[in-house]
C-alpha positions in Angstrom: 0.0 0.0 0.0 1.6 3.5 -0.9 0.5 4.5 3.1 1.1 8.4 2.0 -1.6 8.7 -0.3 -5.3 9.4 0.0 -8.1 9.0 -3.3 -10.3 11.6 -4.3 -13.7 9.7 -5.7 -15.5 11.8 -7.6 -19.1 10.6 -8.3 -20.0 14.3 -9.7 -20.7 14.5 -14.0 -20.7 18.2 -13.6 -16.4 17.9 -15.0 -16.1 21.9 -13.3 -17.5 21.1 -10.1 -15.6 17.8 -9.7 -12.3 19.8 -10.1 -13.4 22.2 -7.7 -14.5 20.0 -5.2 -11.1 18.2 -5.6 -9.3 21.4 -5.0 -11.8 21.8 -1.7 -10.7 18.6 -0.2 -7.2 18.8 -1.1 -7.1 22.4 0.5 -8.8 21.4 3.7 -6.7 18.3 4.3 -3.3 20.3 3.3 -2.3 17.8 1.0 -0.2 18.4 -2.1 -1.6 17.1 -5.6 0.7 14.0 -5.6 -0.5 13.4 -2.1 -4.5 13.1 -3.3 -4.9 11.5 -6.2 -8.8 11.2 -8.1 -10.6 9.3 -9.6 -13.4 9.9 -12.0 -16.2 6.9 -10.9 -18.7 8.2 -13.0 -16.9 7.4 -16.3 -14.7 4.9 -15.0 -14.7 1.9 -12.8 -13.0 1.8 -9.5 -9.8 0.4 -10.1 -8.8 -3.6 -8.7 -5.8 -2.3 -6.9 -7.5 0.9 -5.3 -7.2 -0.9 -1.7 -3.6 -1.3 -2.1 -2.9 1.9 -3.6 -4.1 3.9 -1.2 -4.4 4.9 2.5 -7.6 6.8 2.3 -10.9 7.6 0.3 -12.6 10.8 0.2 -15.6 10.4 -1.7 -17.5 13.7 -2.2 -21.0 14.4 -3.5 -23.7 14.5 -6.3 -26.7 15.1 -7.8 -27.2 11.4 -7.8 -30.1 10.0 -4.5 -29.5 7.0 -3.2 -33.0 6.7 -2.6 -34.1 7.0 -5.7 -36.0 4.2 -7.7 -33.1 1.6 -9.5 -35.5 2.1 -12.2 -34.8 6.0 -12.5 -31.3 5.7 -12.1 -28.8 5.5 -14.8 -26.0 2.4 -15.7 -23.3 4.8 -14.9 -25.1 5.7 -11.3 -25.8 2.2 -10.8 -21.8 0.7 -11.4 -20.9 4.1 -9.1 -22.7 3.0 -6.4 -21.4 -0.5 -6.1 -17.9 0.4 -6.1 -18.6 3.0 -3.5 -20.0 -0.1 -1.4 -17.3 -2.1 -2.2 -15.4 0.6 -0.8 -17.8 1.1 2.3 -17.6 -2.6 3.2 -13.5 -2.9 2.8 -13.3 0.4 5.1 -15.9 -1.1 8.0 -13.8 -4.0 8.6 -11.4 -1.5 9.8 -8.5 -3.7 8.0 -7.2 -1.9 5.4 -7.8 1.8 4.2 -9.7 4.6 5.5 -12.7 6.3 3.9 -14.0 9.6 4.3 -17.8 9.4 2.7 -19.6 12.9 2.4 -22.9 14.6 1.5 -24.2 12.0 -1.1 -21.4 9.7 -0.1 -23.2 9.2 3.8 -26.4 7.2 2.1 -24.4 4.6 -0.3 -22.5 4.1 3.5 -25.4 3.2 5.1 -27.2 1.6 2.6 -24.3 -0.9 2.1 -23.8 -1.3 5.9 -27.4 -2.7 7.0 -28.4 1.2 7.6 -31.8 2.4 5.9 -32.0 5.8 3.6 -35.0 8.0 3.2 -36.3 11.8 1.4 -37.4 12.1 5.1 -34.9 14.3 6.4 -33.8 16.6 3.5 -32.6 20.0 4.3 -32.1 23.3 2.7 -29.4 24.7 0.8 -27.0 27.0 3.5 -24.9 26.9 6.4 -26.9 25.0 9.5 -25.7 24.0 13.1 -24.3 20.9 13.9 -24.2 19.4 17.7 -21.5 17.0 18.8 -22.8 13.9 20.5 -21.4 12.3 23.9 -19.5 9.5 21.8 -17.9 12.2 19.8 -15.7 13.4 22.7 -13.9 10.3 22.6 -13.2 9.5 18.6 -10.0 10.5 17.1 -11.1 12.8 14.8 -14.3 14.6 16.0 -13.1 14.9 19.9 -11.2 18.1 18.8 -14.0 19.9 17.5 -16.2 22.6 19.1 -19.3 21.2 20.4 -21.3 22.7 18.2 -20.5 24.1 15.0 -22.1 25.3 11.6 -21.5 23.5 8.3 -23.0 23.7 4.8 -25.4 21.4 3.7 -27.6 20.9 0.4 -29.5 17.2 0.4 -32.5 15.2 -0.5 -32.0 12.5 1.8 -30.8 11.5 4.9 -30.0 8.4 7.2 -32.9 7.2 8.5 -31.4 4.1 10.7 -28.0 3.4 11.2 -25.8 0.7 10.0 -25.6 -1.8 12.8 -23.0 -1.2 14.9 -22.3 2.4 13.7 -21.5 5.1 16.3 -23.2 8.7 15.7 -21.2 11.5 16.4 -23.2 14.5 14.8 -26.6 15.4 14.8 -28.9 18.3 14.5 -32.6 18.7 14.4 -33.3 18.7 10.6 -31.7 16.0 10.3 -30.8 13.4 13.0 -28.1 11.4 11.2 -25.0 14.0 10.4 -22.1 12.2 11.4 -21.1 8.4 12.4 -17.9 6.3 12.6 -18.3 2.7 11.4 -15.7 0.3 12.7 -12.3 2.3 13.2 -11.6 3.5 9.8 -14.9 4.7 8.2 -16.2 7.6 8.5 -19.6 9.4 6.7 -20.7 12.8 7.3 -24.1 14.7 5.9 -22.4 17.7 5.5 -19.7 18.5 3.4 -16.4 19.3 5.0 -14.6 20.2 2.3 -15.9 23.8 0.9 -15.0 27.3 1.9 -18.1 30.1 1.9 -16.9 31.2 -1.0 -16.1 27.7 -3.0 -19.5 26.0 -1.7 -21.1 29.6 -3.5 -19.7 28.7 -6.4 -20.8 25.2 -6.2 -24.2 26.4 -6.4 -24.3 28.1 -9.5 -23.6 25.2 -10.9 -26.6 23.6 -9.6 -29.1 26.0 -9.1 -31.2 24.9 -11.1 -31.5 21.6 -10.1 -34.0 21.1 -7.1 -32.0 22.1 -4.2 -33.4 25.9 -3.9 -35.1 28.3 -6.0 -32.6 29.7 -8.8 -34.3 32.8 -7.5 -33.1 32.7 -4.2 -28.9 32.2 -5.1 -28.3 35.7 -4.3 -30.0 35.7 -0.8 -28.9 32.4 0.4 -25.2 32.8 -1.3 -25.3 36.1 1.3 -25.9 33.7 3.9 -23.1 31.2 3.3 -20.6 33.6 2.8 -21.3 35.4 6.2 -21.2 32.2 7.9 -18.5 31.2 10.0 -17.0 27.6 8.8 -13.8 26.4 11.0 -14.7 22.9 12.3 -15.3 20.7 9.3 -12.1 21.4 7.7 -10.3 21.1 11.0 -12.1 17.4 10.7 -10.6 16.4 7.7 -7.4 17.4 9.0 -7.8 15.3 11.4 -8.5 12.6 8.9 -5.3 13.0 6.8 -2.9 13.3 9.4 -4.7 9.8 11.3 -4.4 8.1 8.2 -1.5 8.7 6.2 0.3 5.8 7.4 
């Protein structure tokens, strides 16, 4: 295993906002480019010698619901989310390599791990608090975080039971699954940890037209995001890259 390196996995089409999300990760974990490698999943198949490879996965998110009908969902979405379990079951077993699953990344996570995903808990595009659990004060990476913290959000879906097993470490009243470690080595969060104000703005020009908010609205909720206040979820993935990197 090359025990330096982490994987990107982008399961974005949008080819703009996959590099940008790329560049958001790779900023908050301070890694250099040959450090974090990606990998484009929607066009390409995971590779057979990822768990070797690499120390880590970051997988970021999508349009793509896992909750979706199988029949609505496209060959490309279908093979994406397979190898994103494959990776979800390799990490649990906490032999092996890490992953980091985010934002659309959380539900193939559950799904895969015995956990159950509905459009029950969906919540607006913008910055919203987050609240620490009890168990959280004892995990590696998210008992050095504030209590209580804001992050940005923008989903459909949410965890509706956990994966047996799982610990949660993140919650908040919209939606009651936000963060959870599974095993030693997986992680998921419902937020995304990766974005600045500014980059998670630019994200969503890119998809405001797509469900999440009224294209109306950009202006007044983009206001909103970039006056927030976002230290902890970079400081978490961080935490991730320097725990990991062998």
């Amino acid at each position: 295993m090359t025990t330096a390196s982490f994987l990107y996995v982008c399961v974005r089409p949008q080819l703009g906002a996959a590099a940008a999300e790329y560049e958001s990760f790779r900023t908050a974990m301070h890694l250099e480019e040959d450090v974090l490698d990606r990998h484009d999943l929607v066009r390409d198949p995971l590779p057979d010698d990822a768990f070797e490879r690499y120390a880590g996965f970051v997988i970021g998110g999508s349009p793509f619901n896992v909750a979706d009908p199988e029949s609505t969902k496209t060959d490309a979405q279908r093979r994406l989310e397979s190898d994103l379990a494959r990776i979800a079951e390799r990490t649990a077993t906490g032999e092996g390599p890490a992953a980091m699953f985010t934002c659309y990344g959380i539900g193939i996570a559950t799904r895969a791990l015995g956990g159950t995903v509905s459009r029950g808990f969906p919540e607006d595009t913008g910055p919203v608090a987050i609240d620490l659990t009890s168990s959280a004060a004892a995990d590696p990476l998210f008992g050095g975080l504030a209590n209580r913290f804001t992050a940005l959000t923008a989903h459909k879906e949410g965890t509706e039971q956990l994966p047996p097993g799982a610990v949660l470490l993140a919650k908040n009243t919209g939606c009651p699954v936000q963060a959870y470690r599974a095993g030693d080595r997986l992680y998921a969060t419902q937020f995304h940890p990766e974005p600045t104000a500014k980059a998670f703005t630019e994200r969503m020009a890119v998809y405001r037209d797509d469900g999440y908010f009224e294209s109306s609205d950009y202006d007044a909720i983009a206001g909103r995001v970039l006056a927030a206040s976002i230290t902890e979820p970079a400081r978490l993935l961080r935490a991730f890259a320097a725990r990991f990197a062998g």
